[in-house]
C-alpha positions in Angstrom: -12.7 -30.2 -60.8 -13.7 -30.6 -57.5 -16.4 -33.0 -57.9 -14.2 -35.1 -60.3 -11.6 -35.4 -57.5 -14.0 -35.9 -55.2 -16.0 -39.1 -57.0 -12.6 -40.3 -58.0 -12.0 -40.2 -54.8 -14.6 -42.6 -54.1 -13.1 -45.7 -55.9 -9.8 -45.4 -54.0 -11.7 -45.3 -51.0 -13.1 -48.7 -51.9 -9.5 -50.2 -52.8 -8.7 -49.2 -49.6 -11.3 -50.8 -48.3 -10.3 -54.0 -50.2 -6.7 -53.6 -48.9 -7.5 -53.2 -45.2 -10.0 -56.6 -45.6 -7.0 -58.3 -46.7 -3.9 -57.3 -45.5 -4.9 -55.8 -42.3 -6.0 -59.5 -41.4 -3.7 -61.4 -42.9 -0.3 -59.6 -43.4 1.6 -59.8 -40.3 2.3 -55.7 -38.5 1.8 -52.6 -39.8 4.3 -52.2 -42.7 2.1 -52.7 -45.5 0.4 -49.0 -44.9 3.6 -47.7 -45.4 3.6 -49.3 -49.3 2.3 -46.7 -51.6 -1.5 -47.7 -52.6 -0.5 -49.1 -56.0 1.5 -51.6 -54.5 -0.5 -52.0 -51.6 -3.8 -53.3 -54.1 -0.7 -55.3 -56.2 -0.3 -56.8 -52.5 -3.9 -57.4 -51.6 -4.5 -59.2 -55.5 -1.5 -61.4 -54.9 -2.8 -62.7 -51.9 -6.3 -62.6 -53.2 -5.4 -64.2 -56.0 -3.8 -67.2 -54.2 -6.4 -67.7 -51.5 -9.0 -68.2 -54.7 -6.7 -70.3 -56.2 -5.5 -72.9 -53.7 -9.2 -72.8 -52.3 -10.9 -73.4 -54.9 -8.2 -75.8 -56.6 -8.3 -78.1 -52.9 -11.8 -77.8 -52.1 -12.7 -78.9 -56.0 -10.0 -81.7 -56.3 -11.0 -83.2 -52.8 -14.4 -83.6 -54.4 -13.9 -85.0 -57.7 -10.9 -87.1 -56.6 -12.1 -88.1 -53.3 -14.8 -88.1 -52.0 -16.8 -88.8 -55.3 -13.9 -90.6 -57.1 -14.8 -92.4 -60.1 -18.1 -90.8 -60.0 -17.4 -87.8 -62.1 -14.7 -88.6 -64.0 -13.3 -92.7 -64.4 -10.2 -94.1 -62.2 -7.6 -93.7 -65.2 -8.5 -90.0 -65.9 -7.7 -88.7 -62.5 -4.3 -86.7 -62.8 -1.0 -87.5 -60.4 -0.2 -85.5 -57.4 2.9 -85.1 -59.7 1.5 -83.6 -62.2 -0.9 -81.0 -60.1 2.1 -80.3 -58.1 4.4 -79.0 -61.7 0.8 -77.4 -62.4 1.1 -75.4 -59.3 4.5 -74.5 -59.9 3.9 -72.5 -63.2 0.7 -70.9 -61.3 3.0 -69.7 -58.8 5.3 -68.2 -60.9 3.1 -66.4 -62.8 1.2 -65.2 -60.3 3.0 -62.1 -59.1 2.8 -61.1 -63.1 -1.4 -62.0 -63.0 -1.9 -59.9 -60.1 0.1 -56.8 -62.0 -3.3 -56.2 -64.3 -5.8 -55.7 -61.7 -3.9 -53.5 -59.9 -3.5 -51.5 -63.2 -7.3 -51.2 -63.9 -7.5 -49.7 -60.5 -5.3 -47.2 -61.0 -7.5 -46.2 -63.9 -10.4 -46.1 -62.8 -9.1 -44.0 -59.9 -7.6 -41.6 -62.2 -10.3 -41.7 -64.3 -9.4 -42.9 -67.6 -12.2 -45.4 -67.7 -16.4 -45.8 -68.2 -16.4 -47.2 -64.8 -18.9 -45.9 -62.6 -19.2 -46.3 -58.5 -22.6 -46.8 -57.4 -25.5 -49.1 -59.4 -28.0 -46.5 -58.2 -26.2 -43.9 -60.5 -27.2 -45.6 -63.8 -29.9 -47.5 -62.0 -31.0 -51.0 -62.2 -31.9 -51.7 -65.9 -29.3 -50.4 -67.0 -26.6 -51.7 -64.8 -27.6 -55.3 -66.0 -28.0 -53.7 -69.8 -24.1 -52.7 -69.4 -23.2 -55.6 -67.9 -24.3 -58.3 -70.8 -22.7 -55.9 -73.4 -19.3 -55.8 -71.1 -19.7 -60.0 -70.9 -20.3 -59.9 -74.7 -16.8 -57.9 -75.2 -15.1 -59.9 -73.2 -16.4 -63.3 -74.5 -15.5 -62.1 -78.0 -11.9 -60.6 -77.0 -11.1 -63.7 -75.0 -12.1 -66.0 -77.8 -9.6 -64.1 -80.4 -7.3 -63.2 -78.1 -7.1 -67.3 -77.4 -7.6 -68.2 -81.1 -4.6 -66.4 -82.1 -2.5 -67.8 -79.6 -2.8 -70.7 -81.4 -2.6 -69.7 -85.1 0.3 -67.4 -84.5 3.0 -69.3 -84.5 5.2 -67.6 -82.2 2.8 -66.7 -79.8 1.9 -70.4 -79.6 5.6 -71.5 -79.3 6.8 -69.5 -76.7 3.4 -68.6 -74.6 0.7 -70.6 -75.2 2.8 -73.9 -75.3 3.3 -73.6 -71.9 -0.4 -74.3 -71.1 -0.8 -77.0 -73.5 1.6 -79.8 -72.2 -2.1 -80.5 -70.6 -3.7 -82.1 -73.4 -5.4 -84.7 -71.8 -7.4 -86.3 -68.9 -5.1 -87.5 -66.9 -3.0 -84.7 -67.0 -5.6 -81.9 -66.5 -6.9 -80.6 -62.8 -8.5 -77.4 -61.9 -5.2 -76.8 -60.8 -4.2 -76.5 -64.0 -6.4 -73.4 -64.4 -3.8 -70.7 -63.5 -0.8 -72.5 -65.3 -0.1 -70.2 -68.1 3.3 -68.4 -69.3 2.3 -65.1 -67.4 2.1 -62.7 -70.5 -0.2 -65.4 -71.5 -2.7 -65.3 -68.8 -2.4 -61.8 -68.9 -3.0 -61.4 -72.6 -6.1 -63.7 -72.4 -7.6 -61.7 -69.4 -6.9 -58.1 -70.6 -10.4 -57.6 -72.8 -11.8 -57.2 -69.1 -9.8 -54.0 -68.8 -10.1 -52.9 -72.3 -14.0 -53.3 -71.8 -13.6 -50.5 -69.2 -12.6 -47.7 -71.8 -15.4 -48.1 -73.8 -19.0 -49.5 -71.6 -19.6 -48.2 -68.5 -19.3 -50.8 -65.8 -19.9 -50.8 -62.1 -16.5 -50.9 -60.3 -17.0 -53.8 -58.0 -18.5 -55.6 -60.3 -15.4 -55.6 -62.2 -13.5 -56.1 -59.8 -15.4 -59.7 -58.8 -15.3 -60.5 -62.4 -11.4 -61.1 -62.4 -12.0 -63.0 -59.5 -14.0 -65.2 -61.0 -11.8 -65.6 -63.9 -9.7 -67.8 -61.4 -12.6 -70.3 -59.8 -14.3 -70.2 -63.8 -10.8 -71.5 -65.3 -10.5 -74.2 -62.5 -14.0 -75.3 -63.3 -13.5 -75.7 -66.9 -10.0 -77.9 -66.4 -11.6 -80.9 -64.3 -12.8 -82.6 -67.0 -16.5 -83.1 -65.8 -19.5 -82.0 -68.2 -21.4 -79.9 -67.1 -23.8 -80.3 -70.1 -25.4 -76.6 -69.0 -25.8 -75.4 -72.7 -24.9 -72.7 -74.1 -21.8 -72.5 -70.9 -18.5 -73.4 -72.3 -17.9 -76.1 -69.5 -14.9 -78.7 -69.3 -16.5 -80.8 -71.1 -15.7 -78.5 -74.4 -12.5 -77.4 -73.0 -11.0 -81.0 -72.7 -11.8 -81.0 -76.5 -9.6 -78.2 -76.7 -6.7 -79.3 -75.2 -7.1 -82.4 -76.7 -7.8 -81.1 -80.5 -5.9 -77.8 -80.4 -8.3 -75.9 -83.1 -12.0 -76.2 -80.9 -13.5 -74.4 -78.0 -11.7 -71.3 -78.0 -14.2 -69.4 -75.8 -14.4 -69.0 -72.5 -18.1 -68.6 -70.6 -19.9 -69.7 -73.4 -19.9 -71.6 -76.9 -21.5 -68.7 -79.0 -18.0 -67.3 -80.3 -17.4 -70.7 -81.8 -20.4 -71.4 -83.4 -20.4 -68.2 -84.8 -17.2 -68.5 -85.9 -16.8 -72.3 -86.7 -14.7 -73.6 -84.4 -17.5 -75.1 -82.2 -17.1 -79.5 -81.4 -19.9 -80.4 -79.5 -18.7 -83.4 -76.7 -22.1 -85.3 -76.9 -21.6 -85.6 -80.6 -18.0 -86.8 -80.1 -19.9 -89.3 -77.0 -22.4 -90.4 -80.0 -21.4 -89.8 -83.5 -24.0 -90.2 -85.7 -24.1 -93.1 -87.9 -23.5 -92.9 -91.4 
């Protein structure tokens, strides 16, 4: 029992870590140690969560928009200030919500419910990047069903998904558009990364970096520029999706949908072939 406490131990050590980074340089006093440590990592995502998204949202939109305007994407297709501003808005209210799911995953792994394990060295190498294409794998396929059916259900659609959707086309889309989800959305289409951590074993900070990334990957694949870097789900695809409603459900990559039909390729849609 010892030893279990005591390597448990080791992940809230390393959320500490995390929370003194963050909040012992950028929250004004002392206070914040006073929070218990649940709500001090809720804290420290919140803040981490909109320093990733208002970085990466800025930096992104002064390049496409400004300093390479009309190189990547064509005069007309650029969105309003307006509109990134209202995409903002629903970000920001749903980001206390987003911020709720990390900081539950690390109170599992710290009481050790999960798979998760501290150290690559423990499972070594190989096997670290072994468990880490089958996590990816989960989490492409839950992602791509747990999208897919927030568009044939009904309901879910009408009252969540809806809410992401009045973005359906270029000049309405931005990477700032990203984030701007109902929250029980957003949190619905990120929670196969924590379900992954009951059944594969997965390095912690790993993990933890992957939800991170969730946030720069969803303002990549909202900017409406083509990557054309097969087989990654870039915006190219997801414009199709917001512009089609029953394509490109996936997320990092288009294997979900070809395997389950729903793939539209956007050079094909560029240059149909003739009859």
């Amino acid at each position: 029992m010892a030893g279990a406490t005591e390597y448990l131990n080791l992940f809230v050590a390393e959320t500490s870590w995390y929370n003194e980074i963050v909040l012992g340089n950028i929250v004004p006093g002392e206070a914040w140690r006073r929070l218990p440590h649940f709500f001090q990592s809720w804290l420290r995502n919140y803040i981490g969560g909109l320093l990733v998204y208002f970085i990466s949202g800025f930096l992104w939109c002064l390049v496409i928009y400004y300093w390479k305007r009309n190189v990547y994407v064509p005069k007309d297709a650029i969105p309003t200030k307006n509109a990134m501003y209202l995409q903002i808005m629903v970000a920001m209210k749903a980001m206390p919500w987003y911020s709720v799911l990390p900081s539950i995953s690390e109170y599992m792994v710290e009481s050790g419910w999960t798979q998760c394990f501290s150290t690559i060295s423990e499972v070594g190498v190989p096997m670290y990047f072994v468990y880490l294409a089958v996590y990816l794998a989960f989490v492409e396929f839950g992602i791509y069903w747990m999208h897919r059916e927030l568009h044939d259900i009904k309901s879910l659609y009408k009252w969540l998904h809806a809410t992401h959707h009045i973005y359906n086309k270029q000049n309405t889309l931005s990477p700032f558009a990203g984030l701007a989800f109902h929250p029980l959305d957003g949190i619905l289409q990120a929670v196969p990364h924590v379900i992954a951590l009951f059944i594969i074993p997965c390095h912690f900070t790993t993990h933890v970096a992957l939800l991170f990334c969730e946030a720069v990957w969803t303002a990549n694949i909202h900017d409406c520029i083509h990557g054309k870097v097969w087989p990654v789900m870039g915006a190219g695809y997801h414009t199709i999706h917001h512009t089609t409603y029953r394509h490109n459900y996936g997320h990092y990559t288009v294997w979900m949908d070809w395997m389950f039909g729903t793939l539209r390729d956007p050079e094909e849609d560029e240059n149909p072939k003739k009859a």
